[in-house]
C-alpha positions in Angstrom: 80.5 99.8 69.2 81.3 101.5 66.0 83.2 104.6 68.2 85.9 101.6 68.5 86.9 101.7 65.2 89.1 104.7 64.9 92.7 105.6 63.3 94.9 107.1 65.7 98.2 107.1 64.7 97.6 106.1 61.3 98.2 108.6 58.0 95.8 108.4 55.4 96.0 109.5 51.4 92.6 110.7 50.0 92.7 111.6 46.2 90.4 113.4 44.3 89.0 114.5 47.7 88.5 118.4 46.7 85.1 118.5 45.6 82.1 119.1 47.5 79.7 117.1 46.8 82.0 114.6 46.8 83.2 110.9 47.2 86.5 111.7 47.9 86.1 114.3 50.7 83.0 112.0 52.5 86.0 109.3 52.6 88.6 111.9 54.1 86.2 113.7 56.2 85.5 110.5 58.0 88.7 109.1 58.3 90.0 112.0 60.1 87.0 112.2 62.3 88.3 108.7 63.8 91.5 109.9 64.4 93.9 109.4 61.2 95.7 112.2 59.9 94.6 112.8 56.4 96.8 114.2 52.7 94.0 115.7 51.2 94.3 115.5 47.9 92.7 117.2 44.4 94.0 118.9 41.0 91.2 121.6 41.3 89.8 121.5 38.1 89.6 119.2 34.7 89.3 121.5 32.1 88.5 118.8 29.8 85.7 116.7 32.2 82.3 118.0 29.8 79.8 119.8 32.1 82.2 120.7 35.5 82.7 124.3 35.7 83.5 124.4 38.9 86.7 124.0 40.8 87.5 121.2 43.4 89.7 122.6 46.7 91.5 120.1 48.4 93.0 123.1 50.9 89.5 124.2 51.3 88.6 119.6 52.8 91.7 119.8 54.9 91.1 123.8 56.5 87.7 121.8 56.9 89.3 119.0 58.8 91.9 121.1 60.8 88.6 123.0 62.0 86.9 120.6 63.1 90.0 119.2 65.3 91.5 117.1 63.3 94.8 117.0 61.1 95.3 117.3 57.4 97.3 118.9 54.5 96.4 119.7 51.2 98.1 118.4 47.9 97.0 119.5 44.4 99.4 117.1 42.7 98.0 115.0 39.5 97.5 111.4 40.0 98.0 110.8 36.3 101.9 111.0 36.5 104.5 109.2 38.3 105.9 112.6 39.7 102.7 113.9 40.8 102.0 110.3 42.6 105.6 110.5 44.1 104.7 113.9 45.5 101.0 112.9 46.9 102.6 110.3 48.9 106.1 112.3 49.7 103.7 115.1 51.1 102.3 112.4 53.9 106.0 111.4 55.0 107.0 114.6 55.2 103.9 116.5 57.4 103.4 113.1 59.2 106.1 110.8 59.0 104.4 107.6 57.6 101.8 106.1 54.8 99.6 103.6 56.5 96.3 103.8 54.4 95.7 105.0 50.6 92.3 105.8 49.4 92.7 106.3 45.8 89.2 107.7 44.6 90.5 110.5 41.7 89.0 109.6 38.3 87.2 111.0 35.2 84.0 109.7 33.9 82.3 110.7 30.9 79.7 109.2 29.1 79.0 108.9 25.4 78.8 106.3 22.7 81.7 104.1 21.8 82.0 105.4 17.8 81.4 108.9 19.1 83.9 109.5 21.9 87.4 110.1 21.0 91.0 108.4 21.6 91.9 111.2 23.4 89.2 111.2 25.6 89.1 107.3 26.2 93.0 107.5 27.1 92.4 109.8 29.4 90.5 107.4 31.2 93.3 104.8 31.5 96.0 107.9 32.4 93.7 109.4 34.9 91.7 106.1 36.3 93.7 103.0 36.1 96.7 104.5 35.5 96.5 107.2 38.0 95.3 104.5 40.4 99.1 102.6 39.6 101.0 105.6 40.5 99.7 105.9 43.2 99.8 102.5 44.6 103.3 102.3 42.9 104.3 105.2 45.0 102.4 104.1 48.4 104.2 100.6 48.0 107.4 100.9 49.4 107.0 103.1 52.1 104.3 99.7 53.2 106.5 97.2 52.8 109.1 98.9 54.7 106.8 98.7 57.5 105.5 96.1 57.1 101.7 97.8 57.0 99.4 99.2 54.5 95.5 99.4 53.5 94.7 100.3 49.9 91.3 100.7 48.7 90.9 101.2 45.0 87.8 102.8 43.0 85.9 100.5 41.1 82.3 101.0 39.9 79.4 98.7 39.2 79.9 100.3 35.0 82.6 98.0 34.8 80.2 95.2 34.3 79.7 96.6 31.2 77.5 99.7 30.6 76.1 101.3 27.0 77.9 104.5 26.7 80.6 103.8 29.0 83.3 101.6 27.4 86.2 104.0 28.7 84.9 104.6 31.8 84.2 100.5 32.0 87.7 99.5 31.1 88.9 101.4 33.7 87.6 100.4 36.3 87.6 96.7 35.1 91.4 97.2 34.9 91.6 98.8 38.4 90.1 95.8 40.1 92.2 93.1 38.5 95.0 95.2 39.3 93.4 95.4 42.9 93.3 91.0 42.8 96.7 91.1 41.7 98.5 93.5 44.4 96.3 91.7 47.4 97.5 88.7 46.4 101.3 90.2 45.9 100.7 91.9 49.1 99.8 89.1 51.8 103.9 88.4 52.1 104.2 92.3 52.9 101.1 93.0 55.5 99.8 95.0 53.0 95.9 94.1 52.2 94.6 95.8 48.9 90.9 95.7 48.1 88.3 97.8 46.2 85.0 99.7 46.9 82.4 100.5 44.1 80.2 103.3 45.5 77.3 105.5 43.7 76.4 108.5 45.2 75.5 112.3 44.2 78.2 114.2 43.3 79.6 116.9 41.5 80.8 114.4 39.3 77.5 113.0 38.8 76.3 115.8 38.3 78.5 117.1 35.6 77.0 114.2 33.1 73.9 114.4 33.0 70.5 116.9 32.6 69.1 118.5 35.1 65.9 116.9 34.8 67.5 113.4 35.0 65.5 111.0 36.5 68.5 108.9 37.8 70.2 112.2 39.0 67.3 113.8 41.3 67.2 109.6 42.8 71.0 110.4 43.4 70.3 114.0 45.2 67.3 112.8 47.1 68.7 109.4 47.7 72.1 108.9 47.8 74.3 111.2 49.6 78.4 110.6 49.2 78.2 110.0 53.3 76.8 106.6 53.0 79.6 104.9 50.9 82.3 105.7 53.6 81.6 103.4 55.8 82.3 100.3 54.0 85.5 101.9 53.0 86.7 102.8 56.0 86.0 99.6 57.4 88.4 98.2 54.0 91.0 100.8 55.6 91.0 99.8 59.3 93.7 97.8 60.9 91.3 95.0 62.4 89.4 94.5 58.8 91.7 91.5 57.8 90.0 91.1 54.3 92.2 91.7 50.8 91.6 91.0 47.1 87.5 91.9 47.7 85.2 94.4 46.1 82.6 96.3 47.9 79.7 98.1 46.8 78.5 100.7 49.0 75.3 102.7 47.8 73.4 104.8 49.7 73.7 102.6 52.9 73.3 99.6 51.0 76.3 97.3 51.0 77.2 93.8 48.7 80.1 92.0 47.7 80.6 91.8 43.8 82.7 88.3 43.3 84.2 86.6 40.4 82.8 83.3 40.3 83.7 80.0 37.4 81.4 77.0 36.4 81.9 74.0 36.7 81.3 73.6 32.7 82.8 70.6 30.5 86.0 69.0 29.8 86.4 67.1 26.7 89.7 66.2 26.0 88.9 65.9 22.0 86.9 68.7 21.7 85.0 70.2 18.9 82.7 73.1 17.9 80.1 71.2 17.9 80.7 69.9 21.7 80.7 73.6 23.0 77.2 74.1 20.9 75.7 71.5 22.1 76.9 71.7 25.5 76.4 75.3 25.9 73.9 75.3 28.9 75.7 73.0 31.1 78.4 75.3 30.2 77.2 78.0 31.3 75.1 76.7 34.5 75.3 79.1 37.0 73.5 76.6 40.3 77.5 75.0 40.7 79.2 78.2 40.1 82.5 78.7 42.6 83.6 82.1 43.6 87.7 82.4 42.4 89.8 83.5 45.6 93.5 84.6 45.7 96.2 82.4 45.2 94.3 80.3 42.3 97.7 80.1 40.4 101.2 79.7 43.1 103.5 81.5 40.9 106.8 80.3 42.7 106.1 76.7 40.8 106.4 79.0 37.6 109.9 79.3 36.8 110.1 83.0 35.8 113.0 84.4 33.8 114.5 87.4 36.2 113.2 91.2 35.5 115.3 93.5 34.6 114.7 96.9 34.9 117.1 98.3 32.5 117.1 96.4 29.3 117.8 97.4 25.4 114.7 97.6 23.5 114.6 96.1 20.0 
């Protein structure tokens, strides 16, 4: 049943797919197995990513592909600018003529306390993770409303639920999947469906952060190879998957749906302080809990003053 679900005719973008281990090459190398032609895509090296020596070869994934009988180019272009997201996605029209599915999966991760690590090193987080993720859709975007057609699948990760030692890294990804609600819901008038996958795997990445002797990193070699989080994904890329605005996790063949859910809580027209204290737990109270979907606010009842593109600034 699962040979059914292949991608003939349709072009896929890959980023941060250079490295092996590697989430990023897992996801192209499967994709172009079924059939889609693949932009294969990877800087090579981030000098400034603590603990990764090596390079990344996104030539080396698609010579890879093309081997094995399947079609892909290579782009080394940086996600973190609009230019080098203009040329990822120029490099698919030109070698095959359409954009039909964008992986983005490049990021940076690294791990340290909040006090310690610097503002340098926690913007690069937002340039390279959510911003980079932007560009990229930013650049995808019109070429998919054009036609009417388009899968993105954004890179979350279960730290944006708030892990010690990872407040860049969390904001991120936090900002990638609101941005992912946001564009599924802006999306259903254009056939484009926008949803996001939070895998864990071993990977060179993974690798970079932390000891050798790592408990949690030897579980991830044994355990977890970057194979069994492309599934899900691919699924989230596929033209009969009718799903948008969701987020996956897929780790190490296990897969869940991470939702945003509200309570029920209290409404108090009059209220106080002391109502919230006091009223806390039935705040709170999960059992009645309802998961938020798209579309919770119609914006066309808003009113909203025109954007303009070009304006002074004051």
């Amino acid at each position: 049943m699962s040979s059914f679900y292949r991608f003939d005719g349709r072009v896929a973008v890959v980023t941060g797919a250079g490295g092996n281990p590697s989430l990023g090459r897992a996801h192209a190398l499967l994709l172009a197995s079924r059939g889609a032609s693949v932009v294969v895509n990877d800087i090579g090296r981030d000098p400034e990513q603590p603990g990764l020596v090596d390079s990344a070869s996104a030539q080396a994934v698609a010579d890879e592909i093309v081997a094995a009988g399947g079609r892909a180019v290579a782009s080394t272009a940086s996600v973190a600018s609009e230019e080098g997201a203009a040329e990822i996605v120029a490099a698919a029209i030109d070698a095959f003529g359409r954009l039909d599915i964008l992986v983005n999966n490049a990021g940076i991760s690294i791990t340290a306390p909040f006090d310690a690590m610097t503002p340098r090193d926690f913007a690069r987080h937002i340039e390279t993770n959510l911003m980079g993720t932007y560009h990229c859709c930013r650049a995808a975007w019109p070429h998919m409303k054009a036609q009417g057609y388009g899968r993105i699948v954004n890179t979350t990760s279960g730290a944006m639920t708030g892990f010690a030692d990872q407040a860049a890294y969390s904001a991120s990804k936090g900002g990638i999947w609101s941005m992912s609600r946001a564009l599924a819901a802006e999306g259903m008038r254009h056939g484009i469906q926008v949803n996001a996958v939070s895998p864990g795997a071993f990977t060179r990445l993974v690798a970079s952060m932390m000891d050798e002797d790592s408990p949690m990193l030897q579980h991830a070699r044994a355990n977890l190879p970057a194979e069994l989080s492309s599934p899900a994904l691919a699924w989230l890329c596929h033209e009969a998957c009718t799903v948008t605005g969701e987020c996956i996790e897929s780790v190490g063949g296990a897969v869940q749906r991470t939702v945003i859910a509200q309570t029920p809580g209290i409404a108090e027209p009059a209220i106080t302080i002391e109502d919230v204290a006091a009223r806390w737990a039935e705040i709170t109270a999960a059992e009645r809990a309802e998961i938020v979907g798209l579309g919770l606010h119609d914006t066309s009842t808003w009113k909203i003053k025109p954007y303009q593109a070009e304006r002074a600034h004051v």
